[in-house]
Structure formats: structure tokens, C-alpha cells
Biopython code that builds the backbone (N, CA, C, O; Angstrom):
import numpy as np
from Bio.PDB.StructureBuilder import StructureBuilder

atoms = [
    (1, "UNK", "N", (0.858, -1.163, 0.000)),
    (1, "UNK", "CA", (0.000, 0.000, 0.000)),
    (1, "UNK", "C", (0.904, 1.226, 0.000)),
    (1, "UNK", "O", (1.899, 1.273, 0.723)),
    (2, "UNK", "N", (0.542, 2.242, -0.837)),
    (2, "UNK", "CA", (1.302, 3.134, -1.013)),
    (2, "UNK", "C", (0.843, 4.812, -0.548)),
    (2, "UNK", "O", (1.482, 5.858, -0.439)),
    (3, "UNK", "N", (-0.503, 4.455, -0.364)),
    (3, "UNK", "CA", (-1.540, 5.769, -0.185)),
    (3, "UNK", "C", (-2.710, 5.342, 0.346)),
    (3, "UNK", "O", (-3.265, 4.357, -0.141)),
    (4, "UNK", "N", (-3.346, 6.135, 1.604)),
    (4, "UNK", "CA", (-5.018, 5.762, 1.488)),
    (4, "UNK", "C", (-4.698, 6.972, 1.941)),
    (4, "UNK", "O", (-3.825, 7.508, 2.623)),
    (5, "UNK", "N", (-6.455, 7.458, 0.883)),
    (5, "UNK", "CA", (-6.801, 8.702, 0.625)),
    (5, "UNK", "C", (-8.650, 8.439, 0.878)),
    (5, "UNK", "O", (-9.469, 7.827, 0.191)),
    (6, "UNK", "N", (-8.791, 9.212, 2.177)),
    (6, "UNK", "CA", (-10.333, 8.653, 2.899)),
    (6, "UNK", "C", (-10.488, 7.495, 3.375)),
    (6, "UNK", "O", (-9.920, 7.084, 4.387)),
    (7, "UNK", "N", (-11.700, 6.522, 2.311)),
    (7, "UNK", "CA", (-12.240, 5.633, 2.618)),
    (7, "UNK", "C", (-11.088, 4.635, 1.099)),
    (7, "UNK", "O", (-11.271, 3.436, 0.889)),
    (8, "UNK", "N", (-10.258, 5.291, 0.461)),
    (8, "UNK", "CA", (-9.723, 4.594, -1.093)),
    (8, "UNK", "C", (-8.103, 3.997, -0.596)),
    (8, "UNK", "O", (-7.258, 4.610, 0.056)),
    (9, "UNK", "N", (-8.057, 3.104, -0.955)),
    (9, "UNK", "CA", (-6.158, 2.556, -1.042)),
    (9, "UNK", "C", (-5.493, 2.227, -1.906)),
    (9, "UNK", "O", (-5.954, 1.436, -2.728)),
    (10, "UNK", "N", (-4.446, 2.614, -2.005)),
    (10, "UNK", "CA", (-4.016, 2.754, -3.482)),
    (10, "UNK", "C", (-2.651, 2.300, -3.257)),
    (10, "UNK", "O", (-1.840, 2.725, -2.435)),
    (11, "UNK", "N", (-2.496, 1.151, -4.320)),
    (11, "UNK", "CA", (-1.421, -0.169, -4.118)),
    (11, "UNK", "C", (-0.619, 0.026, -5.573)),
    (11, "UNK", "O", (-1.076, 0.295, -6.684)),
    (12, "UNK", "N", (0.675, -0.200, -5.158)),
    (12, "UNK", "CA", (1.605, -0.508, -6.299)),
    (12, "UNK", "C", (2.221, -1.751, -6.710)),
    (12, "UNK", "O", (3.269, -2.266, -6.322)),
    (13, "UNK", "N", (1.271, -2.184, -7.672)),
    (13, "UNK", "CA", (1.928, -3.507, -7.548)),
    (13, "UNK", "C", (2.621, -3.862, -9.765)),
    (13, "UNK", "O", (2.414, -3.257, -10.817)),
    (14, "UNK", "N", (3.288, -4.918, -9.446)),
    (14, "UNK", "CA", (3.510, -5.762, -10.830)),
    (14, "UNK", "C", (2.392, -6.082, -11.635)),
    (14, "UNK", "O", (1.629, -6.988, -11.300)),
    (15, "UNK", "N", (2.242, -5.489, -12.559)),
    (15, "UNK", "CA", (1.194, -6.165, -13.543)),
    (15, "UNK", "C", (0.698, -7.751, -13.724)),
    (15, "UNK", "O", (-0.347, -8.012, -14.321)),
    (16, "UNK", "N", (1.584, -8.816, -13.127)),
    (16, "UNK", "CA", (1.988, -9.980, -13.149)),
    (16, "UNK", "C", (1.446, -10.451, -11.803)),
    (16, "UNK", "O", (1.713, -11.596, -11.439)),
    (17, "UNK", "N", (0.741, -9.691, -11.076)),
    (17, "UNK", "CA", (0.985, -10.002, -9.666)),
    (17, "UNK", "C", (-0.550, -9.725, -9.404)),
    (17, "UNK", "O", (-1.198, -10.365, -8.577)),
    (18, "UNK", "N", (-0.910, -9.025, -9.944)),
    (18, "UNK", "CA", (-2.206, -8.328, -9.994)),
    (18, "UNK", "C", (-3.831, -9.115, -9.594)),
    (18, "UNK", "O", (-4.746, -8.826, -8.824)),
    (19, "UNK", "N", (-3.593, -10.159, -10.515)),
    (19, "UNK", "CA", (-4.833, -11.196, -10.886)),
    (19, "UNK", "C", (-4.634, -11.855, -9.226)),
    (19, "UNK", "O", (-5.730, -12.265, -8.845)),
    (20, "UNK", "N", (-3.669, -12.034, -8.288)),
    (20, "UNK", "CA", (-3.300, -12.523, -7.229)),
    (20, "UNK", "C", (-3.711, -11.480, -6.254)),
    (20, "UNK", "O", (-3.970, -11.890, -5.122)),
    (21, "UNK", "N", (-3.758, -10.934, -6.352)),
    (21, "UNK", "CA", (-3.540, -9.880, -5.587)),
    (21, "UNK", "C", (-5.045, -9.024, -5.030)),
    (21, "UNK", "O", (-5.375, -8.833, -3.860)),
    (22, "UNK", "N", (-5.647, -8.686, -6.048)),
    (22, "UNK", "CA", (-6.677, -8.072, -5.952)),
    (22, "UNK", "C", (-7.728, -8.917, -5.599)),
    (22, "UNK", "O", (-8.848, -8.411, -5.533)),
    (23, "UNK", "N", (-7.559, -10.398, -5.299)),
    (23, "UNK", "CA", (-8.991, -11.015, -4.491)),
    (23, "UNK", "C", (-8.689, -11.068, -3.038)),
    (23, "UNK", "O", (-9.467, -11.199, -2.093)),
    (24, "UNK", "N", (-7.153, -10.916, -3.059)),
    (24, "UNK", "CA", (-6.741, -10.677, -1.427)),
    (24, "UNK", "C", (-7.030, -10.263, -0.921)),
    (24, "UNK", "O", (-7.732, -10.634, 0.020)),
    (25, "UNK", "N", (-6.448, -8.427, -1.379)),
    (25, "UNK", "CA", (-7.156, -7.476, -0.725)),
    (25, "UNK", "C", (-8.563, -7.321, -0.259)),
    (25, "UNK", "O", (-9.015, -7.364, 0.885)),
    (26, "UNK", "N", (-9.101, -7.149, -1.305)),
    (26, "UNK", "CA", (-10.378, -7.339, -1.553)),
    (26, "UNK", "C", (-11.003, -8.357, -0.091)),
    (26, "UNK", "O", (-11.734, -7.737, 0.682)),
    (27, "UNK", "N", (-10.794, -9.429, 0.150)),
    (27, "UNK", "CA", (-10.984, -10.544, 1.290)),
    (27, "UNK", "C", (-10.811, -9.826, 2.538)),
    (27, "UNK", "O", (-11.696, -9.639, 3.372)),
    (28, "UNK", "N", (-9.473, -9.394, 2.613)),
    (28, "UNK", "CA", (-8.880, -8.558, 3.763)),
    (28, "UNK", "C", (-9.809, -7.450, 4.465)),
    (28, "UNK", "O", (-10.322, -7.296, 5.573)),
    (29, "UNK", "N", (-9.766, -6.853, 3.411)),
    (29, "UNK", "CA", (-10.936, -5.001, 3.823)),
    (29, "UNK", "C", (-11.810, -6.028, 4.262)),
    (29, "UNK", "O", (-11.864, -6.442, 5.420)),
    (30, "UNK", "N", (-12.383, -6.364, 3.463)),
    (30, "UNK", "CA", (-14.360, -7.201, 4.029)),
    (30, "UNK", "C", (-14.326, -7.921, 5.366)),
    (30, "UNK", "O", (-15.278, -7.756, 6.129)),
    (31, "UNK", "N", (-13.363, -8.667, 5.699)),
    (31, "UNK", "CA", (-13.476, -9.593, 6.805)),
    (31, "UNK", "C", (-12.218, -8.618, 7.928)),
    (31, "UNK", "O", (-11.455, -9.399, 8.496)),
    (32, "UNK", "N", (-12.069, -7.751, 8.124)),
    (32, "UNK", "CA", (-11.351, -7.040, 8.693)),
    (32, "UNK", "C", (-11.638, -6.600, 10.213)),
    (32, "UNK", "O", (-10.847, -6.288, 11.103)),
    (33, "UNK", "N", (-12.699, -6.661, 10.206)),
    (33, "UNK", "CA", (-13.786, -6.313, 11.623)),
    (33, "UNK", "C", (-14.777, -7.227, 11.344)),
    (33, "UNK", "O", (-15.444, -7.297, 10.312)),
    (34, "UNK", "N", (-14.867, -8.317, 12.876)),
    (34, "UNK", "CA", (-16.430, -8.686, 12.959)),
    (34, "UNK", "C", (-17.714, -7.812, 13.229)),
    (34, "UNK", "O", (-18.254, -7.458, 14.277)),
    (35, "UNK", "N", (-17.997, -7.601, 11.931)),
    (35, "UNK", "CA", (-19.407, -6.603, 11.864)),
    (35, "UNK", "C", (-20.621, -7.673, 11.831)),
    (35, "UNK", "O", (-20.595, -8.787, 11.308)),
    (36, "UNK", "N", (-21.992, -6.882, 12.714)),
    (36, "UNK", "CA", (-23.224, -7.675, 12.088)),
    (36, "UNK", "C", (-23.576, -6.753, 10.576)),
    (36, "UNK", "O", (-24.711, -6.927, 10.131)),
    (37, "UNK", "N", (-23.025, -6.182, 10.111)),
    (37, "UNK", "CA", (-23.629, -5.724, 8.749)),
    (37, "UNK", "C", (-22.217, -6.024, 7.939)),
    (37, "UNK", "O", (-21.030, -6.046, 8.265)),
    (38, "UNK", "N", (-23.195, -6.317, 6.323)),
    (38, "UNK", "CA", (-21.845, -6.503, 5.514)),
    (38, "UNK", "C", (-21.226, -5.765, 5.197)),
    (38, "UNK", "O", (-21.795, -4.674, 5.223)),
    (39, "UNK", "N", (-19.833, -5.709, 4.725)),
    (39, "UNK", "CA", (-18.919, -4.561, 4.184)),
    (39, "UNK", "C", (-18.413, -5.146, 2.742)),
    (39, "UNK", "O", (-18.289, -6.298, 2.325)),
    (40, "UNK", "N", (-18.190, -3.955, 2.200)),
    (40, "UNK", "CA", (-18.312, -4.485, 0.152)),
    (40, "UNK", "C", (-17.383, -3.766, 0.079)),
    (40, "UNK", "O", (-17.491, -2.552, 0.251)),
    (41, "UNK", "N", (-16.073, -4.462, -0.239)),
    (41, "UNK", "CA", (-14.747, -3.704, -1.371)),
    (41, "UNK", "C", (-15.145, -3.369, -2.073)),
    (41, "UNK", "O", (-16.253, -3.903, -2.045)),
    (42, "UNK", "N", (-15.111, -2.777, -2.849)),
    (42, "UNK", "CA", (-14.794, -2.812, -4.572)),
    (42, "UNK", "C", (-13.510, -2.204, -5.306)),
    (42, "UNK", "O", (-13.075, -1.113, -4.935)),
    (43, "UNK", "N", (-12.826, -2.999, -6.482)),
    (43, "UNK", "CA", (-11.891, -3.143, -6.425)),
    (43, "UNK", "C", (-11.581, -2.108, -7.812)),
    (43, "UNK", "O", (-12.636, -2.021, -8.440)),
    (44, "UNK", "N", (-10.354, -1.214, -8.553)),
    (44, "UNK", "CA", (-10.119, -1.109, -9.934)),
    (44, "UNK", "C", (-8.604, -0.914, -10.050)),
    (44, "UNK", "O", (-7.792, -0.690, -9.153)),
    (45, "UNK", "N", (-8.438, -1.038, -11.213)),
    (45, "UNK", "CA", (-6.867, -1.666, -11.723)),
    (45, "UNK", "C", (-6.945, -0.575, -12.712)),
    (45, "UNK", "O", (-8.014, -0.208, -13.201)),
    (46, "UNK", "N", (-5.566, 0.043, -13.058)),
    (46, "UNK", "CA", (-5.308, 1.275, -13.864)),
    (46, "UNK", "C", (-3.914, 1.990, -13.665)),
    (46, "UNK", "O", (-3.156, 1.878, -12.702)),
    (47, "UNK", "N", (-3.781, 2.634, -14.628)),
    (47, "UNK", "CA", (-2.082, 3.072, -14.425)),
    (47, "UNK", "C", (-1.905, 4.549, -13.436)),
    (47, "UNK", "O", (-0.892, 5.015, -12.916)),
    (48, "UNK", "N", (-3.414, 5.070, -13.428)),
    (48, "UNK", "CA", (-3.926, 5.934, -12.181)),
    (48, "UNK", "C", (-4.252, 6.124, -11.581)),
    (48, "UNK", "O", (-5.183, 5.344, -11.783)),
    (49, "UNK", "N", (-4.667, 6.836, -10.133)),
    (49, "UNK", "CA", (-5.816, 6.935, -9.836)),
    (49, "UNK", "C", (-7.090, 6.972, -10.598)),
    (49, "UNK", "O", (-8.009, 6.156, -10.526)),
    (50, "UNK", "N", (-7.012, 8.072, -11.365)),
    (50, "UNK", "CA", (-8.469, 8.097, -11.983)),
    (50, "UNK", "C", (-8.800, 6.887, -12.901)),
    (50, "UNK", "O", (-9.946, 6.492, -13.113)),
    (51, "UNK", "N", (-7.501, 6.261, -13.498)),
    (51, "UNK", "CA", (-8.292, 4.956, -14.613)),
    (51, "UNK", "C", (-8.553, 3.593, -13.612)),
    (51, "UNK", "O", (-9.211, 2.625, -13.993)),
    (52, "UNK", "N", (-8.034, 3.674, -12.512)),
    (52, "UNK", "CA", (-8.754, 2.942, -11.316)),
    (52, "UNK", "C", (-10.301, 2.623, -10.992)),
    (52, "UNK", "O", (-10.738, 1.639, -10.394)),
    (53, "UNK", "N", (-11.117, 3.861, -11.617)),
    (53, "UNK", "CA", (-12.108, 4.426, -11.036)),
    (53, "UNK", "C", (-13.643, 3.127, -12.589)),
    (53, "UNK", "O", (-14.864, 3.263, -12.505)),
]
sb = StructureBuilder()
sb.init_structure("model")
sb.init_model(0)
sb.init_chain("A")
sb.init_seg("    ")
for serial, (resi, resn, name, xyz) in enumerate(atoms, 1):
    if name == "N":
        sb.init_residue(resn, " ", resi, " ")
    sb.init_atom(name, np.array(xyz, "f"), 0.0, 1.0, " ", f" {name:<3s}", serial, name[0])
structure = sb.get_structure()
């Protein structure tokens, strides 16, 4: 992790590494706190912030 900006985190990773990577995270945030309500990642891949989006 290279940045969180608010509620957003913003990761630098290998293009190669990626497809691995992003169901992790993704797992991590959601199950991070035992909540009784659900919590929803959602995830985007891009060479920016904004093409992330």
C-alpha cells in the first residue's frame, strides 16, 4: 500500500501479480472487523488513480 486517501487505497503492484492480488485485498478489507452488517470492497486496476475508477 502506497496511499489511502479517505475511505480509497491505493497499491503498487507488478502487472503480473495483480490477478493474485486483488482477491486478497479485496478478502482482507471485508473480513477485517467482525461486523453484524456486511462490508463491500470494490476493487479497480489502472495506471492511475483516476483509470482505477
Amino acid at each position: 500500500m502506497v496511499l489511502q486517501v479517505y475511505d480509497e487505497l491505493v497499491f503498487d503492484a507488478h502487472k503480473d501479480e495483480i490477478e493474485d492480488l486483488q482477491p486478497m485485498i479485496k478478502e482482507m478489507m471485508e473480513s477485517a472487523l467482525p461486523l453484524n452488517v456486511p462490508v463491500v470492497a470494490e476493487t479497480g486496476v489502472g495506471d492511475n488513480w483516476l483509470d482505477a475508477h
